[in-house]
TIRO-2110 file (N, C-alpha, C; in Angstrom, 1 decimal):
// TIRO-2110
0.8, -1.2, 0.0, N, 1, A
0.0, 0.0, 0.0, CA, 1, A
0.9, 1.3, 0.0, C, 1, A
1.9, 1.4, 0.9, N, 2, A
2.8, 2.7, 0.4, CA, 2, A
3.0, 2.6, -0.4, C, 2, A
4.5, 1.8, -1.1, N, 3, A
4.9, 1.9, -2.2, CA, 3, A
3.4, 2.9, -3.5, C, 3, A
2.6, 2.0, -3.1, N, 4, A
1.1, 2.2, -4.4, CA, 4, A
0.6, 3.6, -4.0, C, 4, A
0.7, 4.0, -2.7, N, 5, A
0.5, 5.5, -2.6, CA, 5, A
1.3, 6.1, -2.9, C, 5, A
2.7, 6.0, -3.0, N, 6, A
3.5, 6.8, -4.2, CA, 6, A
3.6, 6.7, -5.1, C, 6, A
3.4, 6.1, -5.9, N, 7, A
3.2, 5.8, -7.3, CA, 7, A
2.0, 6.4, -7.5, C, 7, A
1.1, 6.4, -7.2, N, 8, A
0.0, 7.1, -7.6, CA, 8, A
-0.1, 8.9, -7.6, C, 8, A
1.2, 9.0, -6.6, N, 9, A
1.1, 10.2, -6.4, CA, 9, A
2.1, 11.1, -7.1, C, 9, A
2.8, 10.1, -8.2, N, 10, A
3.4, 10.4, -9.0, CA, 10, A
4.8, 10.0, -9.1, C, 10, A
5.2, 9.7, -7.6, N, 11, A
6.8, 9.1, -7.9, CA, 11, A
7.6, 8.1, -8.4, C, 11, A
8.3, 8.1, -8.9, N, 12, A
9.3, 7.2, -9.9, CA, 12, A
10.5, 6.5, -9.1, C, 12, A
10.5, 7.6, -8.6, N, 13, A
12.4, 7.4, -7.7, CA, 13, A
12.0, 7.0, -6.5, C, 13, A
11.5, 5.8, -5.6, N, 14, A
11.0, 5.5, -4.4, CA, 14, A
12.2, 5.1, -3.9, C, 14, A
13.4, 5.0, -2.8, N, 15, A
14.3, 4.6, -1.7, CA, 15, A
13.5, 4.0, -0.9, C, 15, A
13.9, 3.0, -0.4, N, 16, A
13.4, 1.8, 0.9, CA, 16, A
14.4, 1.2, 1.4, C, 16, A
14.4, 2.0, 3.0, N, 17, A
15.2, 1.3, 3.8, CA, 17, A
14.8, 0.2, 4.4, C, 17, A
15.5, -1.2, 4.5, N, 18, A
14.9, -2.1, 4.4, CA, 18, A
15.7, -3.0, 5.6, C, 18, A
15.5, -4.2, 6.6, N, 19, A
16.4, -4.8, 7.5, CA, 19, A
17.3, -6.0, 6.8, C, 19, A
18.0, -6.7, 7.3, N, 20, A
18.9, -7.5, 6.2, CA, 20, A
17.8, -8.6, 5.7, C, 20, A
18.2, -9.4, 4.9, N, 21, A
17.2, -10.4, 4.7, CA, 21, A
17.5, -11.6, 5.8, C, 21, A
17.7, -11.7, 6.8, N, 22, A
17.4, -12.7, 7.4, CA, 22, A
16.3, -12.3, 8.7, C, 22, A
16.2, -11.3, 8.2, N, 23, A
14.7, -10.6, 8.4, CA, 23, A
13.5, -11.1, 8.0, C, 23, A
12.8, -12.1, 8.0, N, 24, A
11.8, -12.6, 7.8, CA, 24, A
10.7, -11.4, 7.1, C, 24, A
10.5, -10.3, 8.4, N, 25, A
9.2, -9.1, 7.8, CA, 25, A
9.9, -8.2, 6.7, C, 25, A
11.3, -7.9, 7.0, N, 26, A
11.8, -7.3, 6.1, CA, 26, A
11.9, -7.7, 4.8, C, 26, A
11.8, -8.6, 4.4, N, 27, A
12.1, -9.7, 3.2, CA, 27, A
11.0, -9.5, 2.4, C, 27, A
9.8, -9.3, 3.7, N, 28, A
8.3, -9.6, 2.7, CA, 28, A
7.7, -8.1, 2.2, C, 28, A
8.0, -7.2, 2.8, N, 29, A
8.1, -6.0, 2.6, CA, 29, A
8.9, -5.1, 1.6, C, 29, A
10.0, -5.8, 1.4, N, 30, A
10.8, -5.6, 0.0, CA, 30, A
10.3, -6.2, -1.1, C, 30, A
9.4, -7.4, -0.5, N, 31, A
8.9, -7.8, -2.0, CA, 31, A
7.8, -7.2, -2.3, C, 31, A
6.8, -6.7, -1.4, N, 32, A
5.9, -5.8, -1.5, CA, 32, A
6.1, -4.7, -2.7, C, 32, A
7.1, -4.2, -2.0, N, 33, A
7.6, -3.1, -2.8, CA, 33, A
8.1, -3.0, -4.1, C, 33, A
8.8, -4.0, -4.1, N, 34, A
9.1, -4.5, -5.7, CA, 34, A
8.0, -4.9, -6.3, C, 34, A
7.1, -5.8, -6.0, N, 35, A
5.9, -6.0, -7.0, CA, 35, A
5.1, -4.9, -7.3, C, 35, A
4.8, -3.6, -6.4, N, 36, A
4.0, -2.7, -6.6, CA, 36, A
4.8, -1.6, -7.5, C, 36, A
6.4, -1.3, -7.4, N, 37, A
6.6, -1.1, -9.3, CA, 37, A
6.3, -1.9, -10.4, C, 37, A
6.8, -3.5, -10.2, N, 38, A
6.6, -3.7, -11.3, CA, 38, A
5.5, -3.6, -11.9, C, 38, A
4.4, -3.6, -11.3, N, 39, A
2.5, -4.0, -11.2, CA, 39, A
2.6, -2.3, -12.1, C, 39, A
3.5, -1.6, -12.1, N, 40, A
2.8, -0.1, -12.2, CA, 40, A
4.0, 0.3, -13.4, C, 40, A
4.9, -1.1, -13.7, N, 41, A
5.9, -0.7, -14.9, CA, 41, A
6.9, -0.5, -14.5, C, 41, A
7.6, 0.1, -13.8, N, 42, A
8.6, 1.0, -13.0, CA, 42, A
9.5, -0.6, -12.8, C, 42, A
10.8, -0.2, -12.8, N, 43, A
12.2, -0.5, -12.9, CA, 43, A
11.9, -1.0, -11.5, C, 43, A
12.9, -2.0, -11.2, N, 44, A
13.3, -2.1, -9.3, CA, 44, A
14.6, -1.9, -9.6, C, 44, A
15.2, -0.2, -8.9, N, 45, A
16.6, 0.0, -9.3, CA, 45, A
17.3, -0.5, -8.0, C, 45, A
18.2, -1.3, -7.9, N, 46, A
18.9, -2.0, -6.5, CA, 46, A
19.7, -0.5, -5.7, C, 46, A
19.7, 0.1, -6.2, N, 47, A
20.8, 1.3, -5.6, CA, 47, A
19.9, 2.2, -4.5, C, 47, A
18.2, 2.0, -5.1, N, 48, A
17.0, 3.0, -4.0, CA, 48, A
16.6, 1.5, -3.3, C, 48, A
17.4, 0.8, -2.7, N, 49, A
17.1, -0.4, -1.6, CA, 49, A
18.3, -0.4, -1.0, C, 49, A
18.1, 0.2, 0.2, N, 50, A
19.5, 0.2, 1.6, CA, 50, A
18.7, -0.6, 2.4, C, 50, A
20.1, -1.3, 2.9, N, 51, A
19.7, -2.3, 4.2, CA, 51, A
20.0, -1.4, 5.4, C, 51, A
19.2, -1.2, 6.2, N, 52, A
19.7, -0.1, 7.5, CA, 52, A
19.9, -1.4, 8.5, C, 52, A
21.6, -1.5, 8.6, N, 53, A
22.1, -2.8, 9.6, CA, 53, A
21.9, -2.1, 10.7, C, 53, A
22.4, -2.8, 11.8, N, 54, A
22.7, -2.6, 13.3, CA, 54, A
23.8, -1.6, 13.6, C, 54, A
23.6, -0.8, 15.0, N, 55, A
22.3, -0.3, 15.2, CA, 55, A
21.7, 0.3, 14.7, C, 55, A
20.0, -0.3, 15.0, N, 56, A
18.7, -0.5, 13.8, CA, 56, A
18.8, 1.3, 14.0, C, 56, A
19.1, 2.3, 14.6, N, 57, A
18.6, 3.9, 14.2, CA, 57, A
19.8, 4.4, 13.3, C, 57, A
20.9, 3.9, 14.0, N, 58, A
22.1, 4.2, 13.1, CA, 58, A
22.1, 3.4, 11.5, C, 58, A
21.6, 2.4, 11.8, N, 59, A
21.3, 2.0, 10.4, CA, 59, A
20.8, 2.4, 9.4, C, 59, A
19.2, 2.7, 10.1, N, 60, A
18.3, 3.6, 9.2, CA, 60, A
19.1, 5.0, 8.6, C, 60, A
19.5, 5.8, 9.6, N, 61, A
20.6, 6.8, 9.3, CA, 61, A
21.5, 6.5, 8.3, C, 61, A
22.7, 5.7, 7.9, N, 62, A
23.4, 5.1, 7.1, CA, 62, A
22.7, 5.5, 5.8, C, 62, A
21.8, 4.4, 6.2, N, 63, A
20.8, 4.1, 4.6, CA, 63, A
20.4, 5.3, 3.9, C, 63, A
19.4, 6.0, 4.7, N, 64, A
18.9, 7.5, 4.4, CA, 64, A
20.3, 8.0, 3.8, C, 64, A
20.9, 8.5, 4.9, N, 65, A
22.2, 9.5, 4.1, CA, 65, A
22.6, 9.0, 3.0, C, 65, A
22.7, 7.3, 2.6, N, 66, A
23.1, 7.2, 1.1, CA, 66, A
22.0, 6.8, 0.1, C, 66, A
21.0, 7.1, 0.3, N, 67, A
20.0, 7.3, -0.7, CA, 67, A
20.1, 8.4, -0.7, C, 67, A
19.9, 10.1, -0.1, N, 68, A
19.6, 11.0, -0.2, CA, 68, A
21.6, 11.5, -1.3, C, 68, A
22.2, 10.6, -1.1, N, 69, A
23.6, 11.0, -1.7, CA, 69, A
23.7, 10.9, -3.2, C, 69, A
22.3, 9.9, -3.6, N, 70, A
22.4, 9.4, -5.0, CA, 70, A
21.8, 10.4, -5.8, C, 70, A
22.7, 10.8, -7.0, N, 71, A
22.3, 11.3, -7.9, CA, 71, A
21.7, 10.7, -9.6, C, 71, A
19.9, 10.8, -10.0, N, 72, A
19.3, 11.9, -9.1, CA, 72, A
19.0, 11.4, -7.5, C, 72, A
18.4, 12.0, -6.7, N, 73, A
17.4, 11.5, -5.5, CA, 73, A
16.9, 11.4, -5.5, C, 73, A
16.1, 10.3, -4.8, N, 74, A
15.1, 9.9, -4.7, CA, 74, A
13.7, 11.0, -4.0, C, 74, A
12.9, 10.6, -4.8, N, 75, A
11.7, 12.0, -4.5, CA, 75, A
11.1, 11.4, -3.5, C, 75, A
11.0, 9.9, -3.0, N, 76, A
10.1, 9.4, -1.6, CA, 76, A
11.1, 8.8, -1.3, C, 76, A
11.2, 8.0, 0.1, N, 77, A
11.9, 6.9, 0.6, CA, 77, A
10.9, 6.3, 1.7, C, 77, A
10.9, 5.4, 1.7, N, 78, A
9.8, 4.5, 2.8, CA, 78, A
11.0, 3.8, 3.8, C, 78, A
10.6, 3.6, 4.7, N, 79, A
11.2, 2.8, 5.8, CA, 79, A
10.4, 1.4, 6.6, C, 79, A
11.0, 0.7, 6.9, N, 80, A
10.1, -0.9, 6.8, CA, 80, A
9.9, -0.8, 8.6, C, 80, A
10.6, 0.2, 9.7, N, 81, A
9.6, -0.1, 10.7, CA, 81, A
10.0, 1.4, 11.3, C, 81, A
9.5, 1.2, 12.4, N, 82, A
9.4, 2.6, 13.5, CA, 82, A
11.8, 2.6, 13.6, C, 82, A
12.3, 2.2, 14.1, N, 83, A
13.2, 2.6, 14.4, CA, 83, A
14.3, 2.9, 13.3, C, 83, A
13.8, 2.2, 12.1, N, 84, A
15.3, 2.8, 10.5, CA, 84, A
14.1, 4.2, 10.8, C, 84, A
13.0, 4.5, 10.8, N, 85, A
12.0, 5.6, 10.6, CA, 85, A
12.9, 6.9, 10.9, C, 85, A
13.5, 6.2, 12.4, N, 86, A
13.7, 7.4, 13.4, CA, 86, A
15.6, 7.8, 12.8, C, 86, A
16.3, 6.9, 12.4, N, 87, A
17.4, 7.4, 11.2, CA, 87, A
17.1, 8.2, 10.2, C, 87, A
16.0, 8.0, 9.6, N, 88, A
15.4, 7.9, 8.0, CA, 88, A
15.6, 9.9, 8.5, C, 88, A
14.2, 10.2, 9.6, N, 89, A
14.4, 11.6, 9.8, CA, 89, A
15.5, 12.2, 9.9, C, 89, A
15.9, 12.1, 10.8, N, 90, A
17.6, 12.4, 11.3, CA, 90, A
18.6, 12.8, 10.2, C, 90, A
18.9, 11.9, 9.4, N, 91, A
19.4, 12.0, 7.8, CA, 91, A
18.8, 13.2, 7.1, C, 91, A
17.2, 13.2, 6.7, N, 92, A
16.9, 13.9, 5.8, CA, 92, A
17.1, 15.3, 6.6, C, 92, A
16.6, 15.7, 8.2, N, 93, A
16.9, 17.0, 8.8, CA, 93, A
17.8, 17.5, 8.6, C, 93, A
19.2, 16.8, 8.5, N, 94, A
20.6, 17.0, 8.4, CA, 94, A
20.5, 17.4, 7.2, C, 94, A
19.8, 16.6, 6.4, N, 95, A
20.3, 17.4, 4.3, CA, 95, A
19.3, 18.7, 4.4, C, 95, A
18.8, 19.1, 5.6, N, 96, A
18.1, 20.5, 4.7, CA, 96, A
17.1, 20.5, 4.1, C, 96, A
16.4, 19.2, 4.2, N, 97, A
15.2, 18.8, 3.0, CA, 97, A
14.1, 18.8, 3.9, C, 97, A
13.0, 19.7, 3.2, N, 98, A
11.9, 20.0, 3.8, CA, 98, A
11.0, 18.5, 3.3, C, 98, A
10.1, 18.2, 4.3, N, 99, A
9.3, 17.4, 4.2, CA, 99, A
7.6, 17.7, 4.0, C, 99, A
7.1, 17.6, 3.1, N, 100, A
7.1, 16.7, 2.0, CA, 100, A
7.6, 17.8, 0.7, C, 100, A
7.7, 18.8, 0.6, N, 101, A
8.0, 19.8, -0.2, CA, 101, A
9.1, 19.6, -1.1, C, 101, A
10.8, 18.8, -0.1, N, 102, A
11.8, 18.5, -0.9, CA, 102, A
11.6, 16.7, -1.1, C, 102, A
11.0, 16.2, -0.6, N, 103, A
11.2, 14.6, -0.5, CA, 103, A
10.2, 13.8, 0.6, C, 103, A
9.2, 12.9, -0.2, N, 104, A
8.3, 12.7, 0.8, CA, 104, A
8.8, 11.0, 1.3, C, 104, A
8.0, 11.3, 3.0, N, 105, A
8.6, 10.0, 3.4, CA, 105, A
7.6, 9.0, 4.2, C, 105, A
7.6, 7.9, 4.3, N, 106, A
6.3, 7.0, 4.8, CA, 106, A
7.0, 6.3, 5.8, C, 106, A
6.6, 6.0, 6.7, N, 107, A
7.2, 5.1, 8.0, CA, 107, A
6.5, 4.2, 8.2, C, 107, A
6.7, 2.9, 8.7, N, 108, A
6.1, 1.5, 9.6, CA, 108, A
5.4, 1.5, 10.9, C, 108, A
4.8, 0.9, 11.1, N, 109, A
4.1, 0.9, 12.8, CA, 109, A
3.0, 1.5, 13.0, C, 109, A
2.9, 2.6, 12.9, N, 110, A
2.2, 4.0, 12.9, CA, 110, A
2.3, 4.0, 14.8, C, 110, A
3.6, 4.1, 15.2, N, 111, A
3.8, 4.8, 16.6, CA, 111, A
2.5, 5.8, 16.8, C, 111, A
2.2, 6.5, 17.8, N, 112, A
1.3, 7.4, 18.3, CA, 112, A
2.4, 8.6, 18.0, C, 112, A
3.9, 8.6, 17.8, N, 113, A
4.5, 9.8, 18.2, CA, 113, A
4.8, 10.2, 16.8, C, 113, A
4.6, 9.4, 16.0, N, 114, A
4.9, 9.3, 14.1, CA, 114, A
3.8, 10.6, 13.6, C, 114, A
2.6, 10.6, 14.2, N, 115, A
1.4, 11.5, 13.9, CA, 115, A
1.1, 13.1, 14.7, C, 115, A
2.4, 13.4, 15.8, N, 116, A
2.8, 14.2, 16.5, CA, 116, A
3.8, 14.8, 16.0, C, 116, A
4.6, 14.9, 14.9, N, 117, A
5.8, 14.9, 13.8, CA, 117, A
4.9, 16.0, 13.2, C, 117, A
5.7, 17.5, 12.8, N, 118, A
5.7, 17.9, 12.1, CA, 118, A
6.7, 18.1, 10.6, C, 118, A
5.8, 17.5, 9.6, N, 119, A
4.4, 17.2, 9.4, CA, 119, A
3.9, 15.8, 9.5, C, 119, A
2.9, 15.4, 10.4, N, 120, A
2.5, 14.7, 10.8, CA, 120, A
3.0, 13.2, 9.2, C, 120, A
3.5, 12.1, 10.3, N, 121, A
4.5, 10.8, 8.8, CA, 121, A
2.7, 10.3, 8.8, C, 121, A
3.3, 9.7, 7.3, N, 122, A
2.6, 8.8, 7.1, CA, 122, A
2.8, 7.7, 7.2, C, 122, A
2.2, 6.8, 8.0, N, 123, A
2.6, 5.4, 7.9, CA, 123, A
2.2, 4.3, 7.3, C, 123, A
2.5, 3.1, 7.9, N, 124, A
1.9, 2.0, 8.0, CA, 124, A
1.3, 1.0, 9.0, C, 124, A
0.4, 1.4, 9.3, N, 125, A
-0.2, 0.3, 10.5, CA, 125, A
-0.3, -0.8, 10.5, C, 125, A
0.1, -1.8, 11.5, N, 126, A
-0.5, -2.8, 11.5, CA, 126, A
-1.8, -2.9, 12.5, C, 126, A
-2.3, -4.0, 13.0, N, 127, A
-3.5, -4.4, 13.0, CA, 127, A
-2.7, -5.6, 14.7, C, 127, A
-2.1, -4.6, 15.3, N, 128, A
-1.9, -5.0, 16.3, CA, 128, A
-2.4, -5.5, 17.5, C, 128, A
-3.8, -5.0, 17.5, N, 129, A
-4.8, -5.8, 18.8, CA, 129, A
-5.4, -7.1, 18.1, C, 129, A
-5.2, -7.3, 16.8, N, 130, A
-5.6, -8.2, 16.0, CA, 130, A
-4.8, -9.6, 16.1, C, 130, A
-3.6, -9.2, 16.0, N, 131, A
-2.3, -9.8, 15.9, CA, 131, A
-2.3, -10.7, 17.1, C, 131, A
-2.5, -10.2, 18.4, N, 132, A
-2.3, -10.3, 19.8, CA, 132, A
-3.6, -11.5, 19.7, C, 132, A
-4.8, -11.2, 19.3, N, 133, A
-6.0, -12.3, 19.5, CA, 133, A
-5.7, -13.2, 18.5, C, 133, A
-4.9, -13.2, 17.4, N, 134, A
-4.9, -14.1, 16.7, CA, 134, A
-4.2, -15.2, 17.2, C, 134, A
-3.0, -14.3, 17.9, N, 135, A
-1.7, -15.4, 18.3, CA, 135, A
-2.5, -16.2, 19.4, C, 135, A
-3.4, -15.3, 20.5, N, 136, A
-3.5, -16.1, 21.5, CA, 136, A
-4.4, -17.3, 21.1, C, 136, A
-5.6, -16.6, 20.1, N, 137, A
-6.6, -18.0, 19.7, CA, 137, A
-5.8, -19.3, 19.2, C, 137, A
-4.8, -18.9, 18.9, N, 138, A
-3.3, -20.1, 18.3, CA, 138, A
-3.1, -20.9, 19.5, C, 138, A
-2.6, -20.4, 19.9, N, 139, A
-2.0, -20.7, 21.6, CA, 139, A
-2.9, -21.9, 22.3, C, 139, A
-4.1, -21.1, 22.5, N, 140, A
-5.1, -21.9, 23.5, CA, 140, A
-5.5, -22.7, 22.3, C, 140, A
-5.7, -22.8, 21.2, N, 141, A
-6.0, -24.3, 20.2, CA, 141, A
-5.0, -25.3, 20.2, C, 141, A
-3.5, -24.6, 20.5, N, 142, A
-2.4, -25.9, 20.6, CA, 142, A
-2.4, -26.8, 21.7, C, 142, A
-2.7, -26.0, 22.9, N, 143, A
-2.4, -26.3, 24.1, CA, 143, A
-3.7, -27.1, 24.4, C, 143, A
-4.5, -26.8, 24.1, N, 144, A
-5.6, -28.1, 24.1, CA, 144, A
-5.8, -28.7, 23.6, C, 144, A
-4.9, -28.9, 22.4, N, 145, A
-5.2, -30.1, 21.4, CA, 145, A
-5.6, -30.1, 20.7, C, 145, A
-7.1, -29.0, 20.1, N, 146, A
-7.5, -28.7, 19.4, CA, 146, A
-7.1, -28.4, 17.9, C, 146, A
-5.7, -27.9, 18.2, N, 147, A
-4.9, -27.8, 16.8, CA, 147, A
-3.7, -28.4, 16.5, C, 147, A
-3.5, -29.5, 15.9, N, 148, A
-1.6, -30.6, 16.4, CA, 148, A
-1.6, -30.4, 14.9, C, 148, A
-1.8, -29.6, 13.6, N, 149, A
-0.7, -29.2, 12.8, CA, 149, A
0.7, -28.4, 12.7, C, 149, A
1.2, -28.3, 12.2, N, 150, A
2.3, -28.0, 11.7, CA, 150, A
1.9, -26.0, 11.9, C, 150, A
3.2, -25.4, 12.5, N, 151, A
2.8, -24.2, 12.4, CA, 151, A
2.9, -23.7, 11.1, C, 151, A
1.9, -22.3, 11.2, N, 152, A
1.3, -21.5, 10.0, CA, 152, A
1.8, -20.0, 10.1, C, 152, A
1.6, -19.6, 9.4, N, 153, A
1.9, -18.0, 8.9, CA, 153, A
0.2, -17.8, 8.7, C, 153, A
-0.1, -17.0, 9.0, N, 154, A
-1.4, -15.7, 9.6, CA, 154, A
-1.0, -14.4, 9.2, C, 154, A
-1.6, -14.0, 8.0, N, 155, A
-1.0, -12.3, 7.5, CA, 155, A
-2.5, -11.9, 7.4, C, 155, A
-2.1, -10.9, 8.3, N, 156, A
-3.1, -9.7, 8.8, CA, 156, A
-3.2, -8.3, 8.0, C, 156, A
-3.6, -8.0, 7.0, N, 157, A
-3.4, -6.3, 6.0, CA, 157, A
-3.3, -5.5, 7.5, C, 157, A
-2.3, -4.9, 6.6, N, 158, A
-1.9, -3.2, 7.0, CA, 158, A
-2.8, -2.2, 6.8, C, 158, A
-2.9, -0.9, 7.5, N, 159, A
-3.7, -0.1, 6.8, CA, 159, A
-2.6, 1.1, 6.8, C, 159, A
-2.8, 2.2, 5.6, N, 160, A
-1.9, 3.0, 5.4, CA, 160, A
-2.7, 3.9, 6.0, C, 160, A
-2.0, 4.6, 6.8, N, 161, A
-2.5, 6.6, 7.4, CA, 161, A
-1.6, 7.2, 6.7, C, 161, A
-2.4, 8.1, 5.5, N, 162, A
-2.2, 9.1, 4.9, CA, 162, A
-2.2, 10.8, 6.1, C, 162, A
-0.5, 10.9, 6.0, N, 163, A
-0.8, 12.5, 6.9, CA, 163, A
-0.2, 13.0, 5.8, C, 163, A
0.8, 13.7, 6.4, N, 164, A
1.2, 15.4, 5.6, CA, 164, A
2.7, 15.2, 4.9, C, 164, A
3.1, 14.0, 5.1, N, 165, A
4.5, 13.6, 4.7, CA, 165, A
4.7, 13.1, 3.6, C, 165, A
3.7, 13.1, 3.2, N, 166, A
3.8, 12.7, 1.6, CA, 166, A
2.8, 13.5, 0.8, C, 166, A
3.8, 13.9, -0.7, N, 167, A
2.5, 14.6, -1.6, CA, 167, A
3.7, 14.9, -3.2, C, 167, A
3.0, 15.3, -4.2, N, 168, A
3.7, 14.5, -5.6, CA, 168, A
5.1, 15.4, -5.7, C, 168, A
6.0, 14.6, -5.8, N, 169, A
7.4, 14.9, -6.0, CA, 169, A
7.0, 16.6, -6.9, C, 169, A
8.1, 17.5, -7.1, N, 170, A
8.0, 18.6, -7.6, CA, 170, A
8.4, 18.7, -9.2, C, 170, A
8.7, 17.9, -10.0, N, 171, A
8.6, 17.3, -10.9, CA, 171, A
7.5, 17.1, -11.9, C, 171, A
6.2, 16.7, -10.8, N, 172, A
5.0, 16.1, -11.5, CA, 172, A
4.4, 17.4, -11.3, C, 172, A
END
């Protein structure tokens, strides 16, 4: 859903800071992103995908600073959770780049403090009181017997909160 809300909003040049791939969420969320350019035509250029290593804020930091280094720049950058988010800012404050004006940006989680940001990020939510009753209805079906297959994967949609941190590169 981000990646697709930037694209729609016009951008070409997307950056995604991303965790290594032995990242399980991180892995599925790069592919996310990759299929919603190709779904839309758009190139997957390897150079707008930084892995933000350890540590995860310094990471994020790293990443940002060398996305925002590449010429051209990237007109959005997404970040895959709350803490590369909190590098992702830091980086772009440092380059002088107004948000969403010079470069818009989308964050993970949707923290409560993400929407207290001026200008208020956009994120990505999960569906975390959801998550919690899923896992537990799991739990109490194993433990009673009720469920003796093999564990499963349970994917829960995101919902995207559109704020003020994103809007169409200056180009379009």
């Amino acid at each position: 859903e981000a990646t697709e809300h930037l694209i729609k909003l016009g951008h070409r040049r997307i950056g995604l800071i991303t965790t290594p791939d032995s990242h399980d969420v991180g892995r599925q969320r790069r592919t996310g992103y990759e299929q919603a350019l190709r779904a839309h035509g758009l190139r997957v250029t390897r150079s707008l995908i930084r892995t933000g290593g350890l540590p995860k804020e310094r990471g994020g930091y790293n990443a940002a600073v060398e996305l925002l280094a590449l010429r051209p720049r990237p007109t959005a950058i997404l970040a895959v959770n709350n803490v590369r988010t909190i590098g992702m800012l830091q980086a772009v404050k440092e380059a002088g780049l107004r948000v969403p004006d010079d470069i818009s940006l989308i964050g993970f989680d949707d923290s409560p403090w993400l929407s207290l940001l001026t200008p208020p990020m956009t994120t990505v939510g999960q569906p975390v009181y959801e998550i919690g009753a899923e896992a537990t209805r799991l739990l109490i079906r194993r433990v009673t017997g009720e469920l003796d297959s093999p564990p499963s994967t349970v994917v829960l949609p995101p919902t995207l909160f559109v704020r003020e941190s994103t809007a169409p590169p200056r180009s379009v």
